[in-house]
C-alpha positions in Angstrom: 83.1 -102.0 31.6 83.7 -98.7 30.2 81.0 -97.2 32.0 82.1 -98.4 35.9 85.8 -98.1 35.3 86.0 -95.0 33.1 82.1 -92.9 33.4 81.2 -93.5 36.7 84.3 -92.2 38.5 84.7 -89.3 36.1 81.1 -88.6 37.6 81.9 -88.9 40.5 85.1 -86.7 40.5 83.5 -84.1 38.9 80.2 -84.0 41.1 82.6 -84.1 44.4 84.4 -81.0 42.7 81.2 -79.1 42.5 80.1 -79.7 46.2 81.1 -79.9 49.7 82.2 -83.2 50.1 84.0 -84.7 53.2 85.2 -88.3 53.5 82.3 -89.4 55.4 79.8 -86.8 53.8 80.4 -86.5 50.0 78.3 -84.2 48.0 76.6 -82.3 51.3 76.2 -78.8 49.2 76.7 -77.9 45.7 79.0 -75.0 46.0 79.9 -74.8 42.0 82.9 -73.0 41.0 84.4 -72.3 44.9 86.7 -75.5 45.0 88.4 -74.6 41.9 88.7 -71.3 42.9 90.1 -72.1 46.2 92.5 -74.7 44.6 94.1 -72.3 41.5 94.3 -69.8 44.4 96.4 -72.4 46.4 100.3 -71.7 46.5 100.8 -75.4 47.5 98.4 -76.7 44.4 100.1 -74.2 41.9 103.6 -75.5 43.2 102.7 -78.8 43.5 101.4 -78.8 39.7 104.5 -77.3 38.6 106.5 -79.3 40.4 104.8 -82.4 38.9 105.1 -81.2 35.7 109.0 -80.5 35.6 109.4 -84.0 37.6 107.6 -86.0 35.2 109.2 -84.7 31.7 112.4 -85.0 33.4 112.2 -88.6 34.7 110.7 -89.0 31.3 113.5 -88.2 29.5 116.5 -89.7 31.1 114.1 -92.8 31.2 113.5 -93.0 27.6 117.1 -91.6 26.8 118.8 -94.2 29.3 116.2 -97.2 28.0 116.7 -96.3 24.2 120.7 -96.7 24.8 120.1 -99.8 26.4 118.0 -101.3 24.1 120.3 -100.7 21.1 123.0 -102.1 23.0 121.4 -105.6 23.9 119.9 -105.4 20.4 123.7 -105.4 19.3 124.4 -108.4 21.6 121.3 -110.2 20.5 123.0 -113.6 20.9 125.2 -112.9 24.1 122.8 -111.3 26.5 119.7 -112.8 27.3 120.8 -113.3 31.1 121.6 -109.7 31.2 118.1 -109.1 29.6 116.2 -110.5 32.4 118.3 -108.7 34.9 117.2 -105.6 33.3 114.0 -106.3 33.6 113.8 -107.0 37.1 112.9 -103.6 38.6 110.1 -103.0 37.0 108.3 -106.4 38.7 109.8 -105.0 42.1 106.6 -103.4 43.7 107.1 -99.2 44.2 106.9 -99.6 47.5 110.3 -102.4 47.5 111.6 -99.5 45.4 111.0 -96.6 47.9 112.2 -98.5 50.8 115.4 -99.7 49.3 116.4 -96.2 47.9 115.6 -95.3 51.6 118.3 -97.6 52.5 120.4 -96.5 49.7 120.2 -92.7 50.8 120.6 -92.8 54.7 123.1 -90.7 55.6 124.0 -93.1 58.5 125.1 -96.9 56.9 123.4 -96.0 53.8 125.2 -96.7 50.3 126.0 -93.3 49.2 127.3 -92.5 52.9 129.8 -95.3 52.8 131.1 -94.7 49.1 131.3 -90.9 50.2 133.0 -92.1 53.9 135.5 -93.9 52.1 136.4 -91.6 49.1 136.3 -88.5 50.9 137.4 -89.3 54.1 136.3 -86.4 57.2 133.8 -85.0 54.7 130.9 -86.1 56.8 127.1 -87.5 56.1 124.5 -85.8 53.6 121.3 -86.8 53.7 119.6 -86.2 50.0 116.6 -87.0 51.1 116.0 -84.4 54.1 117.4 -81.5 51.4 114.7 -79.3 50.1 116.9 -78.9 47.1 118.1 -82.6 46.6 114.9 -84.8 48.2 113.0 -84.6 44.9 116.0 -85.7 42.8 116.4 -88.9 45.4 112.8 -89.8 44.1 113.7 -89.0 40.5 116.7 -91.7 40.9 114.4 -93.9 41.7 111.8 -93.6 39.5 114.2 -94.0 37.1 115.4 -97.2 37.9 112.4 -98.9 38.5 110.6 -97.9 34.5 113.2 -97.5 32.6 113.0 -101.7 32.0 110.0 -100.8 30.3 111.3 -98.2 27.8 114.0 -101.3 27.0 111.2 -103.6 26.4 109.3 -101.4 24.4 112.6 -100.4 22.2 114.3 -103.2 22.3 111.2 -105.3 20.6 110.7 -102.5 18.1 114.7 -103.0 17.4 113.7 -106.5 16.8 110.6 -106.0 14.3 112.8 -104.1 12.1 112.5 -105.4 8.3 116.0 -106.9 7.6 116.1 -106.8 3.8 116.1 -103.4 4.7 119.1 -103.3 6.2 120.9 -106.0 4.0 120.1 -103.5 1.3 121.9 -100.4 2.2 124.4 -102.8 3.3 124.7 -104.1 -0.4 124.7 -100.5 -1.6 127.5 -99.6 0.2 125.9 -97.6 3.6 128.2 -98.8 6.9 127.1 -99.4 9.9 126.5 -95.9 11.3 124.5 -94.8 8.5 122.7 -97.8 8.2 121.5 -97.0 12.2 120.9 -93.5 11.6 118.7 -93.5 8.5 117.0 -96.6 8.0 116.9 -97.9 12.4 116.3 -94.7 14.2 113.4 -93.6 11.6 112.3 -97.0 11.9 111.5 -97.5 15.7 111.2 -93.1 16.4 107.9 -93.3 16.7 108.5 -96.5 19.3 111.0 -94.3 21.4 108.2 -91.6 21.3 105.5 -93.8 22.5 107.6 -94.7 25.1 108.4 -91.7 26.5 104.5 -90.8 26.7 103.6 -93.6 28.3 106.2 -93.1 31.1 105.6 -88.8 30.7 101.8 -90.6 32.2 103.4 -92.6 34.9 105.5 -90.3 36.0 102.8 -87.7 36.7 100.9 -90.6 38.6 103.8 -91.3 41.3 102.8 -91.4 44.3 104.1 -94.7 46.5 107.9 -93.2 46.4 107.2 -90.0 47.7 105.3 -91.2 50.6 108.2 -94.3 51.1 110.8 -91.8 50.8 110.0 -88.6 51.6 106.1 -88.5 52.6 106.2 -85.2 50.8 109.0 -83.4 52.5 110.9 -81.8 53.5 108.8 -79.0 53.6 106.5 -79.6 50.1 109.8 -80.0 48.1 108.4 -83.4 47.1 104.6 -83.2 47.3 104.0 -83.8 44.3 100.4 -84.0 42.6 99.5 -87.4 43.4 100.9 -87.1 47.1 98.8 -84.0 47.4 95.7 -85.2 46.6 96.3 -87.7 49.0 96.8 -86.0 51.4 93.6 -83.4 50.4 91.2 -86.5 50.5 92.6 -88.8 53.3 94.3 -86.5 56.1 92.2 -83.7 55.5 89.3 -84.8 54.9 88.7 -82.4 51.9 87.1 -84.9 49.2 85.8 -81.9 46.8 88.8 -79.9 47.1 90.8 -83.3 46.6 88.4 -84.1 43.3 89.6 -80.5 41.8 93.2 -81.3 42.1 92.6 -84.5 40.2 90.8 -82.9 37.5 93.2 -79.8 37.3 96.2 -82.7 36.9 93.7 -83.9 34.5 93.9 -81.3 32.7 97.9 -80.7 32.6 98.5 -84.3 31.4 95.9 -83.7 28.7 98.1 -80.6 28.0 101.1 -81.8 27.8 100.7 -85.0 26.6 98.2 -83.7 23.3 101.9 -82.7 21.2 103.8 -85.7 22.2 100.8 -88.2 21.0 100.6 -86.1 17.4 104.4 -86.1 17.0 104.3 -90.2 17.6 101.2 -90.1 15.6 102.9 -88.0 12.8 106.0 -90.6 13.1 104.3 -93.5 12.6 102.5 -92.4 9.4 105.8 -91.3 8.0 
């Protein structure tokens, strides 16, 4: 299993890099080092990398940040919320592309939600369309990124809230510690190295979006929102470009494995504590 879903496409990336490849005609000449060098001189790939980058630690963030705040407050209404439980939940079994179409509805500037609360709180102010703003299209995405995976960083916190050791807690309870302390220096330690685990695994998924941007935005306006993923893509099945569209992949690769290496040893180092 490991060798067809893990080896063999790894291979196969790698050997498409190294060669002409087309759609129709992988691996037609071995050109070695040319796509990568075409690709790291590309001003699309380098934004398109950076721009993937910044998106993903931020959606990462206010993911983990809104999920962990979440999760501590349902944890505190263990007995009263389980309805409002499974409503959380319910985005993240809405498919991405649900997700991108009904942000779409959410962000048109004619009927949309945001153009009626703006229409009838600020009356003569006209339409904005985030989504068609070089500045503002990216964010739109973000928003909804955000909704649909932050369920998960709940889940995740929420069932590390609940593995806690209670004799634990009813010991610095009995020694005198209130509730504030109690959270601070015996929960947060506890499930930290939850919350960071977390936070990688949607720092990954983040970095892998792709059916949003082509829902909402299909990359635009301009390449505001093409982020890695899209970009591939659109290297691979517009262009026709297969090895130039392996060498992005194994470029992102590379940034993931980057910038995901400190946030693995600080969970690592939190969980050994």
């Amino acid at each position: 299993m490991l060798l067809v879903l893990a080896a063999y496409p790894l291979a196969f990336i790698a050997s498409a890099a190294l060669t002409r490849s087309s759609l129709g005609n992988p691996f037609q000449e071995f050109v070695g080092g040319a796509n990568f060098q075409t690709a790291l001189g590309s001003d699309a790939v380098q934004h398109s990398l950076l721009l993937g980058t910044g998106y993903a630690f931020g959606v990462a963030a206010v993911s983990t940040v809104l999920g962990t705040v979440t999760a501590v407050a349902l944890w505190r209404t263990l007995r009263t919320g389980p309805f409002v439980r499974t409503v959380l939940l319910l985005p993240m079994i809405v498919p991405p592309v649900v997700v991108g179409i009904l942000f779409s509805f959410i962000f048109s500037p004619s009927g949309g939600l945001l153009d009626t609360l703006i229409r009838r709180f600020t009356p003569g102010s006209g339409t904005y369309a985030i989504l068609s703003d070089t500045t503002w299209a990216i964010f739109g995405v973000g928003l909804a990124d955000v909704w649909e995976w932050t369920p998960l960083v709940v889940l995740l916190v929420f069932t590390a809230l609940l593995g806690q050791d209670k004799e634990i807690l009813e010991a610095a309870q009995l020694d005198g510690a209130n509730t504030f302390q109690s959270f601070r220096h015996i929960t947060v330690p506890s499930v930290a190295a939850t919350i960071v685990a977390a936070f990688l695994i949607r720092l990954i998924l983040a970095f892998k979006v792709f059916d949003l941007v082509h829902v909402m935005t299909s990359g635009g306006p301009g390449s505001s929102t093409q982020v890695p993923a899209y970009l591939i893509w659109r290297s691979a099945l517009q262009n026709f470009d297969v090895g130039i569209a392996a060498t992005i992949t194994l470029l992102l690769a590379v940034v993931v494995t980057v910038v995901t290496i400190p946030v693995f040893l600080v969970m690592k180092r939190l969980r050994d504590d």
